[in-house]
LUMMAR-838228 format. One line per 3 residues: number of its first residue (from 0); their letters; for each residue x, y, z of N, C-alpha, C. Coordinates in steps of 0.2 Angstrom, whole numbers, plus 5000, padded with zeros to 4 digits. Atoms other than C-alpha are relative to their C-alpha. Layout:
<recs>
NUM) A) X/Y/Z/X/Y/Z/X/Y/Z ~ ...;
</recs>
This chain:
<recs>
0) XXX) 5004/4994/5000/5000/5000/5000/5004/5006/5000 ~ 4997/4992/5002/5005/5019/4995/4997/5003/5007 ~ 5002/4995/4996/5005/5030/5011/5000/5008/4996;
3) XXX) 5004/4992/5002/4995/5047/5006/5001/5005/5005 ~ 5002/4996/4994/4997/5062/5016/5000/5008/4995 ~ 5001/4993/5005/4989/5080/5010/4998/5003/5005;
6) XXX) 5003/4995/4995/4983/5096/5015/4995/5000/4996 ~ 5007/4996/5003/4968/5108/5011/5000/5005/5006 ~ 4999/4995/4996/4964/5125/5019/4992/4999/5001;
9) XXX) 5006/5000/4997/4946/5125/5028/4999/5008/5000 ~ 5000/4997/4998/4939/5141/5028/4997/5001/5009 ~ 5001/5000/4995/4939/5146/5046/4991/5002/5001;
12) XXX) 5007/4997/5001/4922/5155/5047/4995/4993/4998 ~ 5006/5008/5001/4913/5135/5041/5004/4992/5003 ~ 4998/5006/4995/4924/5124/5053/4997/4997/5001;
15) XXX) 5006/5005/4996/4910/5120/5063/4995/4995/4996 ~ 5005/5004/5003/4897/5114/5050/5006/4997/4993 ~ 4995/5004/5003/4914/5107/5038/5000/4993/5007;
18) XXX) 5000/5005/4996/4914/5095/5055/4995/4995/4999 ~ 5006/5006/5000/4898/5090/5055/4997/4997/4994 ~ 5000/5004/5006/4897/5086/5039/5005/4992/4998;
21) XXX) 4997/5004/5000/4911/5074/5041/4998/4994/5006 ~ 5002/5006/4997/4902/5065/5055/4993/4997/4998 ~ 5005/5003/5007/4887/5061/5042/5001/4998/4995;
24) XXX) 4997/5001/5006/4897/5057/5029/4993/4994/4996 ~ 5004/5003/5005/4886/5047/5016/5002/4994/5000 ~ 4999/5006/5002/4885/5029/5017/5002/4998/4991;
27) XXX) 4995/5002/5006/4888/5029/4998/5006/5002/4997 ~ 4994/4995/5002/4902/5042/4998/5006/4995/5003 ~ 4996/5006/4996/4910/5028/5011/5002/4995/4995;
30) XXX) 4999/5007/5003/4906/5014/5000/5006/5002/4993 ~ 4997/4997/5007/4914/5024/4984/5006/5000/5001 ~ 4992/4998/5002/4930/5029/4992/5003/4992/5003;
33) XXX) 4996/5005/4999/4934/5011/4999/5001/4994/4994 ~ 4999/5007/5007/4929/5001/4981/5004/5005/4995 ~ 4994/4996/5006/4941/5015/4973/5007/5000/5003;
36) XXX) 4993/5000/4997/4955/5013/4985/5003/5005/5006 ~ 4997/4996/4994/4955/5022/5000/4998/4997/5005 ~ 5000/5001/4995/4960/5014/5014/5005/5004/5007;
39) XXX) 4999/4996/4992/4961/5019/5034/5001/5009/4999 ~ 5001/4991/5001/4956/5039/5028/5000/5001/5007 ~ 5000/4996/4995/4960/5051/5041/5000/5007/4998;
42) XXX) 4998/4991/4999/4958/5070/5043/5002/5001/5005 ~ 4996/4994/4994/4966/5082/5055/4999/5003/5000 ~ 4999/4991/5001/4963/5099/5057/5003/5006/5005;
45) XXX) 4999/4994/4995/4969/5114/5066/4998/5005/5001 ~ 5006/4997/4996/4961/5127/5076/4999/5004/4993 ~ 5000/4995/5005/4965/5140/5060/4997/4996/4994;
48) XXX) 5001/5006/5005/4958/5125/5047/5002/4998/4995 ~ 4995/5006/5005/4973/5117/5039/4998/4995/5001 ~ 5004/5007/5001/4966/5100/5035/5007/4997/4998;
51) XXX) 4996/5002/5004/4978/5088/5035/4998/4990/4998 ~ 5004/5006/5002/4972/5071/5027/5008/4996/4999 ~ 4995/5007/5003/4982/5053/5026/4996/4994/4998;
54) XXX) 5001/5006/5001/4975/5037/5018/5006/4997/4996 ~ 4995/5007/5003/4982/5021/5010/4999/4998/4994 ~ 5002/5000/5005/4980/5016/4993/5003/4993/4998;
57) XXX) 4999/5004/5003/4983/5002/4983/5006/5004/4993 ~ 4999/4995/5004/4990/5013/4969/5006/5005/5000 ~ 4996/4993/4999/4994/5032/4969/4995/5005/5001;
60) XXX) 5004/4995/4999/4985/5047/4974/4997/5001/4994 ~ 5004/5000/5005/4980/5051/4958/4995/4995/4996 ~ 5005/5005/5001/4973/5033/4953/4995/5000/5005;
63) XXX) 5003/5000/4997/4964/5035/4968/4994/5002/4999 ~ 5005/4996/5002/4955/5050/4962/4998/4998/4995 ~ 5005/5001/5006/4953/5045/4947/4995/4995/5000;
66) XXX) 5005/5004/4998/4944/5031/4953/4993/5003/5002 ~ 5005/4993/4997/4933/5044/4963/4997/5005/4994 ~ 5003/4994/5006/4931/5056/4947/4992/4995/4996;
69) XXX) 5006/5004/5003/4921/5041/4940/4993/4999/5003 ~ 5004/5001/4996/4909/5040/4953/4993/5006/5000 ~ 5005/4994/5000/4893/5051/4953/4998/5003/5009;
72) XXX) 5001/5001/4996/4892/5051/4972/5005/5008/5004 ~ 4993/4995/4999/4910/5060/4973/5000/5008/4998 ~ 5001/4995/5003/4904/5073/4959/4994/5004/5007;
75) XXX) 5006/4998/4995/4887/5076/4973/5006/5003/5004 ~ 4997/4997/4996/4900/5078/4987/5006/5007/4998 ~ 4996/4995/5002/4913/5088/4980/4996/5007/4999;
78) XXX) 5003/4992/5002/4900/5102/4975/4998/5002/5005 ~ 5003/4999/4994/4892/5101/4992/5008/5004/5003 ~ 4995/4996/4993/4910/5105/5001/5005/5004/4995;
81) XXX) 4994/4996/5001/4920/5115/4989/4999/5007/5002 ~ 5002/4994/4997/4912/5130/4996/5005/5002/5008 ~ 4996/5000/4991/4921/5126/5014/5006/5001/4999;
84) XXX) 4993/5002/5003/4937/5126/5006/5005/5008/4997 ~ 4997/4995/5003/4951/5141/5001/5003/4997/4995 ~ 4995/5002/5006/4953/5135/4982/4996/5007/4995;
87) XXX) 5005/4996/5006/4947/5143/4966/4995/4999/4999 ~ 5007/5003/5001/4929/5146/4965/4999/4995/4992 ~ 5000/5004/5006/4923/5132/4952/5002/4993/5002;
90) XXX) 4994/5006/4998/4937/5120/4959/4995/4997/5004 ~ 5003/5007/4995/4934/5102/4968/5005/5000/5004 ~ 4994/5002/4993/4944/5101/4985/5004/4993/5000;
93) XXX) 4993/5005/5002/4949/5083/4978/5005/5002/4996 ~ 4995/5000/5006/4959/5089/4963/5004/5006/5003 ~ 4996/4994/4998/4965/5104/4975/5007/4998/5005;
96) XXX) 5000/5003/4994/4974/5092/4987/5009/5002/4999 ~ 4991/4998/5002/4995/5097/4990/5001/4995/5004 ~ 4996/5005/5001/5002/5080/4988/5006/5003/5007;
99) XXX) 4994/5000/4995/5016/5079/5004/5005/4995/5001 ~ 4995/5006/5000/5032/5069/5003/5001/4997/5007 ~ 4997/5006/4993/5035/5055/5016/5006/4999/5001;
102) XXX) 4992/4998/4997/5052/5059/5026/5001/4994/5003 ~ 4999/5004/4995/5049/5046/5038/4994/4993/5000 ~ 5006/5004/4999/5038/5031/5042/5005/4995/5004;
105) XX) 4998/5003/4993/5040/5020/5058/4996/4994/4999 ~ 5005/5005/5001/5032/5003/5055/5001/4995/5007;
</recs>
């Protein structure tokens, strides 16, 4: 498995409903990112809302996505949460994601 780790900027002002959005995630947004290849997903975030996300993949971050780009479920979410997000209006927060190089890993 590929360890993935990225950022994303949360607008601070939509933290709180950004949270509770992820504590309802969508039983088919679940099912999508695990039969596309994303295993043990995590987010992070800090009090200023740098988000930082790790999963696993079979692949590579971009196969991942691209797997997700196929999905009609990922298109629904995407458009719901790019508003939460400091990208370019228009933009999808998954194609916005800064890729971070793995320095370390401790197995």
């Amino acid at each position: 498995m590929k360890r993935v780790g990225f950022i994303l900027k949360v607008k601070q002002n939509v933290i709180d409903e950004y949270k509770e959005h992820h504590r309802k995630v969508w039983p088919e947004m679940l099912e999508a990112l695990k039969a596309t290849g994303w295993h043990n997903y995590s987010l992070f975030m800090r009090d200023d809302g740098l988000l930082f996300g790790y999963f696993e993949t079979p692949e590579s971050l971009e196969a991942a996505q691209a797997g997700m780009a196929k999905t009609e479920v990922n298109a629904r979410w995407q458009e719901m949460m790019s508003p939460f997000f400091e990208i370019p209006p228009g933009a999808h927060p998954d194609q916005m994601l800064i890729s971070l190089e793995e320095v370390f890993h401790l197995d």
